[in-house]
N, C-alpha and C positions, 0 to 999 in steps of 0.2 A: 471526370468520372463522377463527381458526388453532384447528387440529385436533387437533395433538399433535407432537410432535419427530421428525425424521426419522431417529434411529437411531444419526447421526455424529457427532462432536467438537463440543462446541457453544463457542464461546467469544463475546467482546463487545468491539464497536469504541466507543470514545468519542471523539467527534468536538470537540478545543478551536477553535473558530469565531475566534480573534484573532491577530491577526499585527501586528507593528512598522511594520510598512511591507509594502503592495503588489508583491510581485516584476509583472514585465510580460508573463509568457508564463501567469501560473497561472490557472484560470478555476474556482477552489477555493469551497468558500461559506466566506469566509473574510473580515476585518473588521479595518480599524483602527482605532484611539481615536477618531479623526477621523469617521470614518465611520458612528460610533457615538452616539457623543455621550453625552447621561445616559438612554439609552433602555436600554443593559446593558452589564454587567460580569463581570469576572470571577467576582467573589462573586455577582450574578444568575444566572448561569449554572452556579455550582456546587449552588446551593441548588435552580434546577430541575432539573440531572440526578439529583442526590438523590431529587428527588419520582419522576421517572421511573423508575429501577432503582427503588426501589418498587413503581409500579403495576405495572411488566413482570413483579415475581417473583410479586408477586398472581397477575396475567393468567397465567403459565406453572404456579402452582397448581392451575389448574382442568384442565390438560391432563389426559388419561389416564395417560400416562408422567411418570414423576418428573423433575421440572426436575434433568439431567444436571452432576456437577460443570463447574467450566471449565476448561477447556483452555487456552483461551488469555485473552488481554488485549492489547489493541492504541490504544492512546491516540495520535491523530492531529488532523492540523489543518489549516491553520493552526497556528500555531507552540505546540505544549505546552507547553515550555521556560520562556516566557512567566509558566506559574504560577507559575516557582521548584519549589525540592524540595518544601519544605513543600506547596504546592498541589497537587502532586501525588500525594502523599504521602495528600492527602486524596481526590483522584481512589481510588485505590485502598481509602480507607478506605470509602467509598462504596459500592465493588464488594462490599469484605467483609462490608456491614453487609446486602447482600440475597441473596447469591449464596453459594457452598461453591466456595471454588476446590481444584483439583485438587492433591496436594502437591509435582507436580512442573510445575506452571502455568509457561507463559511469559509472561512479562509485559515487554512493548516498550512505550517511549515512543518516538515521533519529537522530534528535538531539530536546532534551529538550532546551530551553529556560536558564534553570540556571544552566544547567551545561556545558554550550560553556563559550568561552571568545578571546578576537583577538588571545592569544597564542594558544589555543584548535585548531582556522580555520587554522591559520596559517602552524601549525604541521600536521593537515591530510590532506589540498593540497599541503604540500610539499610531502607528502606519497603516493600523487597519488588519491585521491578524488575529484571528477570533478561536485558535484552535492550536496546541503544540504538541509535537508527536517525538518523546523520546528514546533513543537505544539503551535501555538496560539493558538486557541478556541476561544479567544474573548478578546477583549479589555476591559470588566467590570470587575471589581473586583468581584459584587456579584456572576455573571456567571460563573467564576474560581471557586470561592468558593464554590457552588452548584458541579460544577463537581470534587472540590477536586486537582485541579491543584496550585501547591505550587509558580507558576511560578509569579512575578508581572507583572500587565496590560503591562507596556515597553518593557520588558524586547527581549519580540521575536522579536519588531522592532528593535529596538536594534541591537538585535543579527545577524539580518538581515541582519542589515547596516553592520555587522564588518565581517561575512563571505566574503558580497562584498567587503569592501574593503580589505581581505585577498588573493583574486584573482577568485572570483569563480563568473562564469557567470549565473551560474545555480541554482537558489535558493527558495524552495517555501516554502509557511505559507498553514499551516493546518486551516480551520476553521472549527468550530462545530454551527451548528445554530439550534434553539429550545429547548432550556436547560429552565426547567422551570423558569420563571422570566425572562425571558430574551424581555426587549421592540424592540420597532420597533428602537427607538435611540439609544441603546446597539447596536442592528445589522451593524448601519450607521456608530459610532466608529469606529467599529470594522472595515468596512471595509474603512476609513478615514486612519487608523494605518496601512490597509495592503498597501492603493494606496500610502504613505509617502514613505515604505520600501525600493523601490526600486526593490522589487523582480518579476522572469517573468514566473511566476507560482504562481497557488494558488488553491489548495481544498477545496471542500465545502461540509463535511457531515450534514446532517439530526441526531439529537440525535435518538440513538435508545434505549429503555430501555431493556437490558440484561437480562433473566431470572438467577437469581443465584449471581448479582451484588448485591451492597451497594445502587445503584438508584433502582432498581429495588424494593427494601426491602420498601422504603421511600415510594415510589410512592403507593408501597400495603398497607402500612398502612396510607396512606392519607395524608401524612407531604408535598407533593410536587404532583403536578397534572402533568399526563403523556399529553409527547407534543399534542398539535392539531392540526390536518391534512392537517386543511383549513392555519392554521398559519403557515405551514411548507412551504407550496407553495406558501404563498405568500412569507417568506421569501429566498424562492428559488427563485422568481422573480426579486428579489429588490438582489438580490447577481449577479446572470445574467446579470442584466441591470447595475448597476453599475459599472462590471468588463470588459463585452464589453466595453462600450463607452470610459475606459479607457487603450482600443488596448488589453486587455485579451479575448482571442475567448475560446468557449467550444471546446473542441475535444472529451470529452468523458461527461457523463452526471453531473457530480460531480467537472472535472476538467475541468481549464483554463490557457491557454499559451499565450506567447507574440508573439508566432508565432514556425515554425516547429522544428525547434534548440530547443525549449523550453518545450517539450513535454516528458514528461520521457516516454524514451524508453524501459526500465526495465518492468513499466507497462503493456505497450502497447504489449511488448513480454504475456504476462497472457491473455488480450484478444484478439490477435489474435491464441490463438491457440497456442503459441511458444514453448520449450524442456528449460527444467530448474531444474536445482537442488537447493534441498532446504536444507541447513545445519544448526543442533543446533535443541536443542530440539523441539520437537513438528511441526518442521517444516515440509511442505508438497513440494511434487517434482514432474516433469511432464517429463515423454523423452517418444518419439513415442505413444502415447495412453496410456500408462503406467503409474499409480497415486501412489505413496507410500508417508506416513506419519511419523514421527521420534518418538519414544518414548517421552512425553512430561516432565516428570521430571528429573529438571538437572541431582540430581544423577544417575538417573537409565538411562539417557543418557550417561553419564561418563563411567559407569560399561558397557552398551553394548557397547558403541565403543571399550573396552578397551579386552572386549572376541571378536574381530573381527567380520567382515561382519558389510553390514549397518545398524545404529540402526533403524530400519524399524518397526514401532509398528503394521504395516498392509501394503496391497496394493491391488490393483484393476487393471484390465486392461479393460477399457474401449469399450463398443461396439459402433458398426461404429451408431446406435440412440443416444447412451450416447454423442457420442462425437460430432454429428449434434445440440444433445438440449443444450449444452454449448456455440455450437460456435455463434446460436441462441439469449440466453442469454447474452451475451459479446459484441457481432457484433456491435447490434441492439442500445447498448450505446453509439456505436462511432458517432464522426461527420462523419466518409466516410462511414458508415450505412451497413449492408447486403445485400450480393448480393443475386438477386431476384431470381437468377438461380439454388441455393442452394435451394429454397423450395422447399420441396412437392407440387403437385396437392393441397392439402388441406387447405396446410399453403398459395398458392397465393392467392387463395381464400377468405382466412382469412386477407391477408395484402391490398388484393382490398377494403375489408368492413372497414379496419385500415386507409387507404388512405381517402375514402367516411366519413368517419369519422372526420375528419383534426388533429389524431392522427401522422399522416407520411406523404411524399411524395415520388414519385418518382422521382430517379432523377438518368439519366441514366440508368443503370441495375440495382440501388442498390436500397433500403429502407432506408429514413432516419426521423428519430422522426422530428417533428414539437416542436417547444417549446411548447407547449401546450405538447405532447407528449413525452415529456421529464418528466413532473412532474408526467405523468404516466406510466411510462418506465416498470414498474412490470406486469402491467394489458394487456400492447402492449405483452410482451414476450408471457404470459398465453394464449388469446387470440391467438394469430398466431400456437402454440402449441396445441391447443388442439384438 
């Protein structure tokens, strides 16, 4: 089914499928010991992404266009950390043993809080990791607690401080805001602890309640009241505003950088449209138009990598609407915003009454949200779509 590369940044997510423990809001494909049993493991699961970045550089041989160096590296999960340096160490050796990375490649790991330490940074930027992406959530204890994070309140500043001083310029804290209980002076902590860190990145999700989660089950039977709406944006204000004035700019509606070097690029490959392969279970891939999905459980991951071709549990190829209302969807969140040239008759139309609105402005060719129209980023996309 895949044709050939679409032209942009290609880089490759690896998806580690294990976690210590269950958080209760995550609805991740993601696996405890427990949950697992002797059905796979770490070492199973390293030995079949092996097979896979294999078969994929074959499969990307045959294209017309030359398999593109990479750009990027994004190792996610479920908790990477998990492998240790070493393990990860070999994640990457993996990449290099099928792939040409790029010389100036970004290479991110996501990492838990408790399970880094100065030896852990130290061994995976000696292995060539140029980027660390940690789970804060929140600086309150009860806020941890409510979502199920084993992590203590310090622990990511911390961990923060000791990637930086392990050598890495690149390093951001995850936050989660709106976790039931969580006050207005919870949020201020929290972001107290992040402005300390030193780090020149920083995320800000909205709690979402999961259908099929442990929060979700809570929130149904009344034990914990689901976030609210009006709370949510204001606590997206006061995240905003604090994170600027302390030289952190948005570039995309959730993230903030200290400036362009600080911007993960791995991301920004997703929404502008970029060719990426996604390896490890459950993981999803993108080349020229082209979508495929990985089979989602380790074992039965193992077992198709291991009877050849890509563990591919599906795939789609995309039409030239499908792939206008994503790019749509995606644009429209960045700070350099959508260009206005890409609408329809219908959709300018629709972005002139989004402008009249003080949802957006124009600026130059392109569209870009207003803060105000940031906090309704979902409703701008619908509207100009429909």
């Amino acid at each position: 089914m895949l044709r050939d590369f679409g032209g942009g940044p290609f880089g490759i997510y690896i998806h580690v499928p294990f976690c210590a423990t269950r958080c209760g809001y995550c609805d991740f494909n993601t696996y405890t010991a427990g949950e697992l049993g002797t059905s796979a493991s770490p070492q199973s699961w390293l030995a079949a992404l092996r097979g896979e970045l294999a078969t994929a550089a074959d499969e990307f041989a045959r294209l017309p266009a030359a398999t593109p160096e990479v750009a990027t590296i994004f190792v996610g999960g479920g908790t990477p950390s998990l492998l240790g340096g070493d393990g990860l160490a070999d994640v990457l050796d993996a990449v290099r043993a099928n792939f040409t990375l790029a010389a100036d490649a970004e290479v991110t790991t996501e990492s838990n809080p408790e399970s880094t330490s100065p030896q852990f940074f130290d061994r995976i930027r000696t292995a060539g990791f140029t980027r660390v992406s940690l789970g804060m959530q929140s600086a309150a204890q009860h806020v941890l607690k409510v979502l199920d994070r084993t992590h203590t309140p310090g622990r990511a500043v911390a961990a923060a401080k000791e990637a930086r001083a392990a050598g890495f310029d690149h390093v951001n804290l995850d936050l989660i805001y709106g976790t039931p209980g969580e006050r207005d002076g919870d949020l201020d902590a929290s972001l107290d602890a992040v402005l300390t860190a030193g780090v020149d990145h920083v995320s800000a999700y909205s709690l979402i309640v999961e259908d099929g989660t442990a929060l979700a089950r809570r929130v149904r039977r009344g034990e914990l009241p689901a976030p609210d709406d009006d709370v949510l944006a204001a606590r997206y204000e006061r995240i905003d505003s604090r994170l600027s004035a302390a030289g952190l700019a948005w570039y995309e509606v959730s993230n903030w950088a200290a400036g362009d070097s600080a911007r993960c690029r791995h991301n920004l490959g997703y929404w502008d449209g970029g060719d990426w392969l996604g390896a490890g279970p459950g993981a999803h891939s993108h080349v020229g138009g082209v979508r495929w999905w990985n089979v989602k459980h380790p074992a039965r991951y193992a077992d198709t990598v291991a009877r050849g071709g890509l563990p591919a549990a599906g795939w789609e190829e995309l039409t030239a609407d499908e792939q206008h209302t994503e790019r749509v969807m995606l644009t429209i969140r960045l700070r350099t915003g959508l260009p206005l040239n890409e609408l329809a008759p219908t959709e300018s139309a629709a972005a002139t009454r989004i402008v009249a609105d003080g949802l957006a402005i124009r600026s130059g060719d392109h569209l870009i949200l207003t803060d105000r129209g940031r906090l309704l980023a979902d409703g701008v996309v619908r509207d100009l779509l429909i």
